[in-house]
C-alpha atoms as a printed R data frame, in Angstrom:
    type eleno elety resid chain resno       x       y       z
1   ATOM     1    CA   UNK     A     1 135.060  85.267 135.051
2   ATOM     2    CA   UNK     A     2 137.915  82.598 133.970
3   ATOM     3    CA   UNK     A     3 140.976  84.199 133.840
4   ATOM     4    CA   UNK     A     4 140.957  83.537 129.761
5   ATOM     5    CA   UNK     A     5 138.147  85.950 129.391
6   ATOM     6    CA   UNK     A     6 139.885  88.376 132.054
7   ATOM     7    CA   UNK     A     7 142.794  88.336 129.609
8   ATOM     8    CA   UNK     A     8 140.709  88.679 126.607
9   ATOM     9    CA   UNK     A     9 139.195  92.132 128.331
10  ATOM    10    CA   UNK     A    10 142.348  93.619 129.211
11  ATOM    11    CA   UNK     A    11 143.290  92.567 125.534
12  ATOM    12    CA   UNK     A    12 139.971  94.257 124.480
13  ATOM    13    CA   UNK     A    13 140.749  97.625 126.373
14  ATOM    14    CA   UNK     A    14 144.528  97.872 125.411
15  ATOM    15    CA   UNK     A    15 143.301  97.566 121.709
16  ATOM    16    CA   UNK     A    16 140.566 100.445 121.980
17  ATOM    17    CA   UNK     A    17 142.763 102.898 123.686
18  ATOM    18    CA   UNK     A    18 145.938 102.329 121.350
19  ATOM    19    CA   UNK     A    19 143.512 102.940 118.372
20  ATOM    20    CA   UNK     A    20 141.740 106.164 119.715
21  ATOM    21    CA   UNK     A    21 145.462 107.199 120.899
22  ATOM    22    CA   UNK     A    22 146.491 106.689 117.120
23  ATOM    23    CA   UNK     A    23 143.335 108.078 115.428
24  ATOM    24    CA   UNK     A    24 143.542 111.293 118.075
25  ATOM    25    CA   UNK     A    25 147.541 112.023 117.204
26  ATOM    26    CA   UNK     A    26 147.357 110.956 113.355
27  ATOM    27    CA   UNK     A    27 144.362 112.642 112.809
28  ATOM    28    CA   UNK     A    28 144.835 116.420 114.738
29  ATOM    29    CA   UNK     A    29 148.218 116.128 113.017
30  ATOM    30    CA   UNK     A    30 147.100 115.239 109.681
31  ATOM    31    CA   UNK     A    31 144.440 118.009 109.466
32  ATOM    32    CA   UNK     A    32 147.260 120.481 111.250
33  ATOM    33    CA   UNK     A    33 149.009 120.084 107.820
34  ATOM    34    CA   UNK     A    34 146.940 119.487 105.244
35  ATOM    35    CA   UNK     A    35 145.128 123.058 106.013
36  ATOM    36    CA   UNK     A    36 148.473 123.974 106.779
37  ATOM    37    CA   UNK     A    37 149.455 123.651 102.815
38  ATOM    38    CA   UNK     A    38 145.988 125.004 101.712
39  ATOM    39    CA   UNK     A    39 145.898 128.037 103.871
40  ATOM    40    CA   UNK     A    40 150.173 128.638 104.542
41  ATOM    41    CA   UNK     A    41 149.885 128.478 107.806
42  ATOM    42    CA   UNK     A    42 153.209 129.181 109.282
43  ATOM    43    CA   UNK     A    43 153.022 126.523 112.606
44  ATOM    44    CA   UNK     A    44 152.374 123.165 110.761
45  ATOM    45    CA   UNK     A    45 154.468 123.899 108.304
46  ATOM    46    CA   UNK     A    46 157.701 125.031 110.229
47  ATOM    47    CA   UNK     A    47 157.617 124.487 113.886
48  ATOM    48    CA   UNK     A    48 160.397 121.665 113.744
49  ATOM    49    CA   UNK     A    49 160.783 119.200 110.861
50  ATOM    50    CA   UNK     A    50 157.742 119.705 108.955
51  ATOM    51    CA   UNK     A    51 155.539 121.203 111.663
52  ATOM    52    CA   UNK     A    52 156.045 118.263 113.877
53  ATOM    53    CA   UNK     A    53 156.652 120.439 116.724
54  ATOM    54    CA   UNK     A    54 153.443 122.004 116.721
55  ATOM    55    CA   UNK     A    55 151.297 119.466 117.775
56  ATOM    56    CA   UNK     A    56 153.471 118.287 121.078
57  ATOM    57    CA   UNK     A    57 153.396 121.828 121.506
58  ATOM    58    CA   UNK     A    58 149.421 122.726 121.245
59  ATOM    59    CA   UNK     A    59 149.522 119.361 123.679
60  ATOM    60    CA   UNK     A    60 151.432 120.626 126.071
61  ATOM    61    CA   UNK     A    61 149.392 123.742 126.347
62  ATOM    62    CA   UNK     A    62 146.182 121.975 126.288
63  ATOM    63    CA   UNK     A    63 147.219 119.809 129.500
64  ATOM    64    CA   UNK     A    64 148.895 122.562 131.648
65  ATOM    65    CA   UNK     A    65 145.875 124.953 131.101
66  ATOM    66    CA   UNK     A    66 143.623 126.094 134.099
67  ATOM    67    CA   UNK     A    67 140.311 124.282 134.371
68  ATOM    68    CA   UNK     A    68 138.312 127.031 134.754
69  ATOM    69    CA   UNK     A    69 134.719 126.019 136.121
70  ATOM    70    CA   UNK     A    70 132.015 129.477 135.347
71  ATOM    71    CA   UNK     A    71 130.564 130.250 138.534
72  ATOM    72    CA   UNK     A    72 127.227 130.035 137.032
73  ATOM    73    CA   UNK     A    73 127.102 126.705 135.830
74  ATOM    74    CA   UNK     A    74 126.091 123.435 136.750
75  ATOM    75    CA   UNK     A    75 129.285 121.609 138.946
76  ATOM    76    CA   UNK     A    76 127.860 118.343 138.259
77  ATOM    77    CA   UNK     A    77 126.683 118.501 134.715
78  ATOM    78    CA   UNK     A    78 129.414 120.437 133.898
79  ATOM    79    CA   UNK     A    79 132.361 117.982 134.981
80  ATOM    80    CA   UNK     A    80 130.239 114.803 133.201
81  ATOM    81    CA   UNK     A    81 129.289 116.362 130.421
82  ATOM    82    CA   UNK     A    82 132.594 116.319 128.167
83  ATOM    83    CA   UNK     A    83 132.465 112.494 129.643
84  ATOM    84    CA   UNK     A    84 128.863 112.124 128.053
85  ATOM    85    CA   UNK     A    85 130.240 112.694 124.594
86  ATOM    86    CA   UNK     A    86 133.384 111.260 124.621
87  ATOM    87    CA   UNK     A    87 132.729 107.759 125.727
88  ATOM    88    CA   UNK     A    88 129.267 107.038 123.510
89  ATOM    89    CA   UNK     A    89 132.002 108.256 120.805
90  ATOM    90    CA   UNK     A    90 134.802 106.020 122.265
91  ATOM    91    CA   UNK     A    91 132.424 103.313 122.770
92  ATOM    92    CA   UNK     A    92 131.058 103.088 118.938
93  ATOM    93    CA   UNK     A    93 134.915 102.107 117.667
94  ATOM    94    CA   UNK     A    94 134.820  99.065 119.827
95  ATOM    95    CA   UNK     A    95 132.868  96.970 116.798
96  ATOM    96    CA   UNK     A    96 135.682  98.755 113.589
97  ATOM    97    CA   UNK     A    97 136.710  95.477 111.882
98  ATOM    98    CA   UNK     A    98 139.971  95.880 109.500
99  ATOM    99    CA   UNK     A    99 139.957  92.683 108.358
100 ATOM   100    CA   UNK     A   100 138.272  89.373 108.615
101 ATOM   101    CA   UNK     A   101 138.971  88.253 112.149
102 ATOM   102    CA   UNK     A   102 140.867  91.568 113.075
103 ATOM   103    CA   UNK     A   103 138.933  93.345 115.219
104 ATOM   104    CA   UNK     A   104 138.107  94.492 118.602
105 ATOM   105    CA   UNK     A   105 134.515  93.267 118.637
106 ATOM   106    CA   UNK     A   106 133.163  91.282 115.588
107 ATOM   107    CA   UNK     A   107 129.443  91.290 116.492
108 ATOM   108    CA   UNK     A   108 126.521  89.926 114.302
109 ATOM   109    CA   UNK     A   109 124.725  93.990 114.664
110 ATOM   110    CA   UNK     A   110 127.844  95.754 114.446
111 ATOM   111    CA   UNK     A   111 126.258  98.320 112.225
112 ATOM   112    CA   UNK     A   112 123.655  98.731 114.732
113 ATOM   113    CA   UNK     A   113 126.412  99.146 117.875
114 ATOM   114    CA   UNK     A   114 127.351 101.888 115.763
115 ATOM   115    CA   UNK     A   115 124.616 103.764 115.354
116 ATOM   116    CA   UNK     A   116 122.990 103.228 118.728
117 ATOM   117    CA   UNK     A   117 126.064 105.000 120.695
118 ATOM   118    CA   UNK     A   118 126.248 107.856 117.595
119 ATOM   119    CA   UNK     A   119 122.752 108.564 118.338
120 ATOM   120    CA   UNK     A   120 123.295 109.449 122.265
121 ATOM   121    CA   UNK     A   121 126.116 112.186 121.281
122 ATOM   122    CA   UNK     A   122 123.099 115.308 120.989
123 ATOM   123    CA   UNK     A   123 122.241 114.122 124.599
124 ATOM   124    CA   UNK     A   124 125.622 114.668 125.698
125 ATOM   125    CA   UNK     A   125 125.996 118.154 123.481
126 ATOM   126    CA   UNK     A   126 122.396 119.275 124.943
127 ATOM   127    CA   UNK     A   127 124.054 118.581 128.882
128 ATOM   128    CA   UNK     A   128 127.065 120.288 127.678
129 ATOM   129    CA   UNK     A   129 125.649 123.384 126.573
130 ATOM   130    CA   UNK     A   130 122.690 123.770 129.307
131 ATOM   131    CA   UNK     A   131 125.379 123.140 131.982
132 ATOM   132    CA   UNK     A   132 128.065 126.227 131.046
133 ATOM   133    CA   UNK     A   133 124.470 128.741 131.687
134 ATOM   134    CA   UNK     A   134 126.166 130.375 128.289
135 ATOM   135    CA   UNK     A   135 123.677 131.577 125.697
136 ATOM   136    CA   UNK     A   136 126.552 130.928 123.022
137 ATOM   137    CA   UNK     A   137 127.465 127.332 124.522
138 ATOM   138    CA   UNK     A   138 123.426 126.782 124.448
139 ATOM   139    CA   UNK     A   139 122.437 127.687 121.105
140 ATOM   140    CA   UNK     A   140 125.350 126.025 120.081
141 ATOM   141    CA   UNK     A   141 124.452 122.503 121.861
142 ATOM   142    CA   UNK     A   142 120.528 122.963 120.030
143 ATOM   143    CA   UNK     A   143 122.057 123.385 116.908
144 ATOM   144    CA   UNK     A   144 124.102 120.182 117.541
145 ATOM   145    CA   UNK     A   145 121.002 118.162 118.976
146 ATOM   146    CA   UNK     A   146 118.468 119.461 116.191
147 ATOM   147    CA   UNK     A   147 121.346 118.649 113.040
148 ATOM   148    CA   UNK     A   148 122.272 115.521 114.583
149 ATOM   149    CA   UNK     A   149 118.363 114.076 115.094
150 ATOM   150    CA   UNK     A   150 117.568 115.713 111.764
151 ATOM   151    CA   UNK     A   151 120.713 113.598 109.690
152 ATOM   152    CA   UNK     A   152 120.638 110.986 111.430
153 ATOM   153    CA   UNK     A   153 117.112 109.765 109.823
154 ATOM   154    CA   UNK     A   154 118.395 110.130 105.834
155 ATOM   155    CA   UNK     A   155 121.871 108.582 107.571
156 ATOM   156    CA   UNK     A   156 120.282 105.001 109.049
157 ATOM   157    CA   UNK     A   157 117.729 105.241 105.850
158 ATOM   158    CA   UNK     A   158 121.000 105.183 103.256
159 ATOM   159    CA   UNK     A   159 122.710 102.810 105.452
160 ATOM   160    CA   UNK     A   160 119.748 100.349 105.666
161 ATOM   161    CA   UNK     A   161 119.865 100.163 101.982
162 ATOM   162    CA   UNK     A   162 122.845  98.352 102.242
163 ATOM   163    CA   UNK     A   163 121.860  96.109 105.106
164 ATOM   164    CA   UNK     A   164 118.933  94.622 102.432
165 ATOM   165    CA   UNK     A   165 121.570  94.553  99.193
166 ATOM   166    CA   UNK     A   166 124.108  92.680 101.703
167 ATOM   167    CA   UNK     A   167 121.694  90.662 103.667
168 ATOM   168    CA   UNK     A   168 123.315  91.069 107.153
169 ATOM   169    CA   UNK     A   169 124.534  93.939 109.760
170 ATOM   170    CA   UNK     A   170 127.393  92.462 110.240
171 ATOM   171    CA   UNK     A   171 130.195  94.710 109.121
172 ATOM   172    CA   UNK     A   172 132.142  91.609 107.906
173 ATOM   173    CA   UNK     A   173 129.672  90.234 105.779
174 ATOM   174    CA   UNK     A   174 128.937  93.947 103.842
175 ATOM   175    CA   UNK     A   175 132.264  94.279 102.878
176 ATOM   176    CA   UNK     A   176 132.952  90.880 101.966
177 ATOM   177    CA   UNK     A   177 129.551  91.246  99.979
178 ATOM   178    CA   UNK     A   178 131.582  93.458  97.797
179 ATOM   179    CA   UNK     A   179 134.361  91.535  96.913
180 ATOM   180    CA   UNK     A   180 133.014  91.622  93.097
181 ATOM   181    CA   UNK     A   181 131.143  94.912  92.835
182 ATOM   182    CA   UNK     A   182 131.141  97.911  95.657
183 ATOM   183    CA   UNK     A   183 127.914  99.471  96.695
184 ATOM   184    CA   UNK     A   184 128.937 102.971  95.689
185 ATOM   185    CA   UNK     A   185 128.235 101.795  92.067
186 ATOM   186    CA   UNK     A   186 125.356  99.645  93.172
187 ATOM   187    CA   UNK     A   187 123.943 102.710  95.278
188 ATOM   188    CA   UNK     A   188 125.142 105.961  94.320
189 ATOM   189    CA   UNK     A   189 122.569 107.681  95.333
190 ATOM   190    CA   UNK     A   190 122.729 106.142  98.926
191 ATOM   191    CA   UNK     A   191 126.303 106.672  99.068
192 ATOM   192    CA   UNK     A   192 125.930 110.819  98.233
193 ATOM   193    CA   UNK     A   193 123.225 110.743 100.906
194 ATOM   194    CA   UNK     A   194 125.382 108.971 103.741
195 ATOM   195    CA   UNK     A   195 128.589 111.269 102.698
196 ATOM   196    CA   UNK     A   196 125.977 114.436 103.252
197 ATOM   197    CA   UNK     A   197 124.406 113.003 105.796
198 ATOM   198    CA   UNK     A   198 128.042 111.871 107.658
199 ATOM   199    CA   UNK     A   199 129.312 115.516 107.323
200 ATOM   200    CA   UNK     A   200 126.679 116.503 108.973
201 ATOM   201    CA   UNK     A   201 126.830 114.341 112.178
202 ATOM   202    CA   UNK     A   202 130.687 114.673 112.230
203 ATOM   203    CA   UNK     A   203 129.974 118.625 112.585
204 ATOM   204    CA   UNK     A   204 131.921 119.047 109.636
205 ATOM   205    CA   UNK     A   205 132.364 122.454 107.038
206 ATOM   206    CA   UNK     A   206 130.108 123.163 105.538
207 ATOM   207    CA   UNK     A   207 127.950 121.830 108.350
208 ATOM   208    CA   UNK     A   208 129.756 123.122 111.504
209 ATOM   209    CA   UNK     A   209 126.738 125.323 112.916
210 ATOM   210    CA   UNK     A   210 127.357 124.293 116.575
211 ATOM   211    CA   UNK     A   211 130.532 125.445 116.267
212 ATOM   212    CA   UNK     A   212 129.868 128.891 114.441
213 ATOM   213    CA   UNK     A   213 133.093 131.110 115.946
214 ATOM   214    CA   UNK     A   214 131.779 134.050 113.746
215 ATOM   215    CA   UNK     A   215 128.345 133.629 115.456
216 ATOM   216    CA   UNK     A   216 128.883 131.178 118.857
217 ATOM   217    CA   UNK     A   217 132.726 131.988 119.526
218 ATOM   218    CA   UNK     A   218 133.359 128.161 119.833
219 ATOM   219    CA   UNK     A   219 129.753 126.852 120.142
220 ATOM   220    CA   UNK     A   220 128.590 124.309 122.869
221 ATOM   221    CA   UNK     A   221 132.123 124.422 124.305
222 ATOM   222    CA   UNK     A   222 133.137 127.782 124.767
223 ATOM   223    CA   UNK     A   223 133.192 127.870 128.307
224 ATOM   224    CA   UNK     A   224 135.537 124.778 128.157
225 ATOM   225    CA   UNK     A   225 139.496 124.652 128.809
226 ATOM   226    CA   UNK     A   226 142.051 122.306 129.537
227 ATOM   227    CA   UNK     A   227 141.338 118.573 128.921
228 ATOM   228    CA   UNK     A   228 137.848 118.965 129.477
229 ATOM   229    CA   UNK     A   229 138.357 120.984 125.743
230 ATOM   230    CA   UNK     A   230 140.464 118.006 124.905
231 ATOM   231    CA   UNK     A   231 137.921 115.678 125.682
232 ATOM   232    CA   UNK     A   232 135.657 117.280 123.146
233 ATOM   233    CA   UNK     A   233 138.392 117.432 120.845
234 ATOM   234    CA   UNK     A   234 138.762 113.900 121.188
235 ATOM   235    CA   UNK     A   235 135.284 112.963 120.578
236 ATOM   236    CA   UNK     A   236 135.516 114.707 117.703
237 ATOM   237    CA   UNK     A   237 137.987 112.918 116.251
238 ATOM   238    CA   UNK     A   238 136.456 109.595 117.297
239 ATOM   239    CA   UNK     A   239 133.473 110.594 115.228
240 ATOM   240    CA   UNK     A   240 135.569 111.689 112.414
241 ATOM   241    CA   UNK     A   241 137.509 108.451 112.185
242 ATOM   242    CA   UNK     A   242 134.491 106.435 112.816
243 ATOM   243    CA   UNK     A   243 132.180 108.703 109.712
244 ATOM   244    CA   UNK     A   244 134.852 107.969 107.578
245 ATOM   245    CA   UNK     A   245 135.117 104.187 108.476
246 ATOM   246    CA   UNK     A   246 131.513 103.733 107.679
247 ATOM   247    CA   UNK     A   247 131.719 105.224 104.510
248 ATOM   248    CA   UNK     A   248 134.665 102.807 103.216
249 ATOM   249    CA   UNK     A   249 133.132  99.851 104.817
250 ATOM   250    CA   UNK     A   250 129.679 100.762 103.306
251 ATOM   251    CA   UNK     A   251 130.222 101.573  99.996
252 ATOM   252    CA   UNK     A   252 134.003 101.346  99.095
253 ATOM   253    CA   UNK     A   253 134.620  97.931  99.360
254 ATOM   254    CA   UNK     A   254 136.789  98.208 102.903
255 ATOM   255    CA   UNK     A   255 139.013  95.411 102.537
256 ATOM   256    CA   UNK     A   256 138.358  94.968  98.750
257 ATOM   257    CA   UNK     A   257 140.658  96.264  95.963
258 ATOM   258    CA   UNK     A   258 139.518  95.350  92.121
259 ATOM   259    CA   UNK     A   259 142.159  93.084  90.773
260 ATOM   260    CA   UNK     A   260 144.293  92.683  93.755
261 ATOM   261    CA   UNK     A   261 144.298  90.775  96.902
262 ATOM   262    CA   UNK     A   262 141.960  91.824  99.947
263 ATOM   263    CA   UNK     A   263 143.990  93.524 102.655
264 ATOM   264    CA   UNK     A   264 143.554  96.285 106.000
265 ATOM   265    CA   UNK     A   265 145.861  98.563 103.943
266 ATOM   266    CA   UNK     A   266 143.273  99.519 101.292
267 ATOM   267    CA   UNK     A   267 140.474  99.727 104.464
268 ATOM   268    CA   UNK     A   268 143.107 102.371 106.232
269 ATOM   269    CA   UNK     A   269 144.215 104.130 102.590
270 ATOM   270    CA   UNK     A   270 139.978 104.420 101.764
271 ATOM   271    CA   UNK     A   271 139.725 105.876 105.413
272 ATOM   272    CA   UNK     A   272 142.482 108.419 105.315
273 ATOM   273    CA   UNK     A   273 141.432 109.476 101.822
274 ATOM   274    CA   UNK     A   274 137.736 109.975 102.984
275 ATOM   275    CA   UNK     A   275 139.258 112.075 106.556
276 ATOM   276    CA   UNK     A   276 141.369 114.412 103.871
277 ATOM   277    CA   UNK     A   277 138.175 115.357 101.897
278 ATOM   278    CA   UNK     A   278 136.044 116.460 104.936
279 ATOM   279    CA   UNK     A   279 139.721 118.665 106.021
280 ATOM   280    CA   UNK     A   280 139.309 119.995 102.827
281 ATOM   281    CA   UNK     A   281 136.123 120.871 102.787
282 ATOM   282    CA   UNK     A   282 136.843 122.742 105.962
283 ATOM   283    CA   UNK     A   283 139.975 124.423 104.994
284 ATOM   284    CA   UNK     A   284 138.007 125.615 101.783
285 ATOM   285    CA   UNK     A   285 134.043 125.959 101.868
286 ATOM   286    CA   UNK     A   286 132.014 128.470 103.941
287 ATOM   287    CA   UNK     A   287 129.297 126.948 106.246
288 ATOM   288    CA   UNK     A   288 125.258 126.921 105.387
289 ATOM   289    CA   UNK     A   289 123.131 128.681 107.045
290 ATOM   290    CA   UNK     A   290 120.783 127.191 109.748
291 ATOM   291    CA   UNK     A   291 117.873 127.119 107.626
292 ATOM   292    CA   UNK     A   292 119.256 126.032 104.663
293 ATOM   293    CA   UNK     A   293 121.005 123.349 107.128
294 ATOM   294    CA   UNK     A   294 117.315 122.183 107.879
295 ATOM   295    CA   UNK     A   295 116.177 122.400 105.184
296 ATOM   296    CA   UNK     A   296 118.681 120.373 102.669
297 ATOM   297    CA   UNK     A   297 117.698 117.299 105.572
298 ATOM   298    CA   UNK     A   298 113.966 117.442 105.778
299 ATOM   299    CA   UNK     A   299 112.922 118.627 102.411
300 ATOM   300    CA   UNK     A   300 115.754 116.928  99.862
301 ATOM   301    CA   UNK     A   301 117.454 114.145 101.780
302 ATOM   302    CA   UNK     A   302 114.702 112.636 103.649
303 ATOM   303    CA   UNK     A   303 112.486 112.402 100.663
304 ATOM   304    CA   UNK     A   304 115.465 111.136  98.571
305 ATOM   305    CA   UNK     A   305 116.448 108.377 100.803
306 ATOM   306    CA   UNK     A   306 112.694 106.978 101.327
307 ATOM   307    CA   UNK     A   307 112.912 106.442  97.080
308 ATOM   308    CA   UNK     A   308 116.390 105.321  97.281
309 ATOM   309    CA   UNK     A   309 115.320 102.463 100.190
310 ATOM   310    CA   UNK     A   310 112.350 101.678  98.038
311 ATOM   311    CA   UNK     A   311 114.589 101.103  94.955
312 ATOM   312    CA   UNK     A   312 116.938  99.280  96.960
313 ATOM   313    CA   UNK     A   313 114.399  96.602  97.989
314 ATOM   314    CA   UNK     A   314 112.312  96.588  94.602
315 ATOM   315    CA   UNK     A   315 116.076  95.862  92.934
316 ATOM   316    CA   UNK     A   316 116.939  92.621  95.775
317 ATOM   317    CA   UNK     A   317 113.462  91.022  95.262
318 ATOM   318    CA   UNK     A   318 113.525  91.144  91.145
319 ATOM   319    CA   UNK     A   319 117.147  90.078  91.200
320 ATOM   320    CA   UNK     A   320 117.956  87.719  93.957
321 ATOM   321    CA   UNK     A   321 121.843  86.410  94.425
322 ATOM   322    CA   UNK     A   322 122.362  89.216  91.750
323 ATOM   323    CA   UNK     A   323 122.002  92.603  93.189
């Protein structure tokens, strides 16, 4: 390697980890005090200036915690298996665009990057949940594999929808598509199936089976402490920033304001406004039940998407360079 494209690597990696760093921080602190003001809790709201303590502090305690290792699980699978989820997580920011030409990674398949490290997170879960020899960190890493696989088909089926309206998977190109018009009013139905379907892989209330504490005490990482927790918590976050990306790059025009002048600041306004609805769903709804879970995937949203994809194409071949 020249040392231009050495440069351009470091460049790369610098980039990735001062985004996750910012979406990790901004994001456990955001959701710290939005819930904070729904609920009155008293540390977000009044540990230092505005709760700003509390964070550093919950960081702190997080990082000088014991790793505690159960003597009945798996050494191996146990120490990789925060590592499995985090980095598939990590990995699927690398191809974010804010703006045309700002990016880490502006690949012609971004959209398919994406997905393709999502979809190896409920291997990760399963090894992290076999690997504690827990039956609550086990039933909690099936319930994570089986909703992931299970929204993840109504997910790609909504998104592919706007691969044919856009003609490309190349984030770019979909959201300057909708310079004029944004696909939320061209697909509304897609866009309520990817927002269910989203919630769903982000392990989000109501969907936040895998994580049941009045049924799994903290789900598929129960047995976890320290930064191996932290690691978790981090994918997490990664998948919440990412869920909500796709959303405003998909259907709400990313870049694109009506009437004013593209820019990243709508992109990061549509993303923080579409990260505060799913911590408000969790600071106010109650969670589904498993089979209800199931069953709102395979019996409504699968069959709904099929007709939406159907629609989608029928609409691009009767009105080309229109719809």
């Amino acid at each position: 390697m020249s040392a231009a494209m050495w440069i351009h690597a470091l460049l790369w990696l610098v980039g990735l980890l001062l985004l996750i760093a910012v979406v990790t921080v901004m994001g456990v602190w955001w959701e710290r005090k939005f819930i904070g003001h729904l609920q009155r809790r008293r540390g977000p709201l009044h540990h230092g200036f505005h709760g700003l303590l509390q964070l550093p502090a919950d960081m702190v305690k997080m990082i000088s915690k014991e790793d505690i290792v159960p003597d009945s699980a798996d050494p191996w699978l146990f120490q990789i298996g925060p590592l499995m989820v985090v980095v598939p997580a990590i990995a699927a920011m690398a191809a974010l665009m804010f703006a045309p030409g700002f990016g880490l990674l502006d690949m012609n398949h971004g959209l398919f990057y994406i997905f393709a490290f999502q979809t190896l997170l409920p291997l990760g879960f399963a090894v992290i949940g076999w690997s504690c020899a827990s039956k609550f960190t086990l039933i909690g890493a099936l319930r994570a594999a089986a909703q992931l696989i299970s929204y993840e088909i109504p997910m790609l089926l909504a998104a592919l929808g706007v691969v044919v309206a856009a003609g490309s998977m190349r984030l770019t190109d979909i959201i300057n598509a909708q310079a004029g018009v944004w696909y939320i009013f061209k697909e509304p139905l897609g866009f309520a199936i990817f927002g269910i379907a989203v919630l769903a892989e982000m392990n989000r209330t109501p969907f936040d089976l895998p994580e049941a504490e009045s049924e799994l005490v903290a789900g598929y990482q129960t047995e976890y402490s320290g930064m191996k927790f932290g690691f978790v918590q981090l994918a997490e976050y990664s998948v919440l920033f990412t869920g909500s990306y796709l959303v405003s790059a998909l259907f709400l025009g990313g870049w694109n304001m009506p009437f004013l002048p593209a820019s990243p600041l709508w992109l990061l306004l549509k993303i923080v406004a579409c990260m505060t609805m799913t911590m408000w769903f969790r600071g106010t709804f109650p969670r589904l039940r498993v089979d209800s879970l199931m069953s709102l995937s395979w019996k409504w949203l699968l069959p709904i998407a099929l007709v939406n994809i159907m629609a989608v194409a029928a609409l691009a071949l009767a009105l080309p360079g229109i719809y």
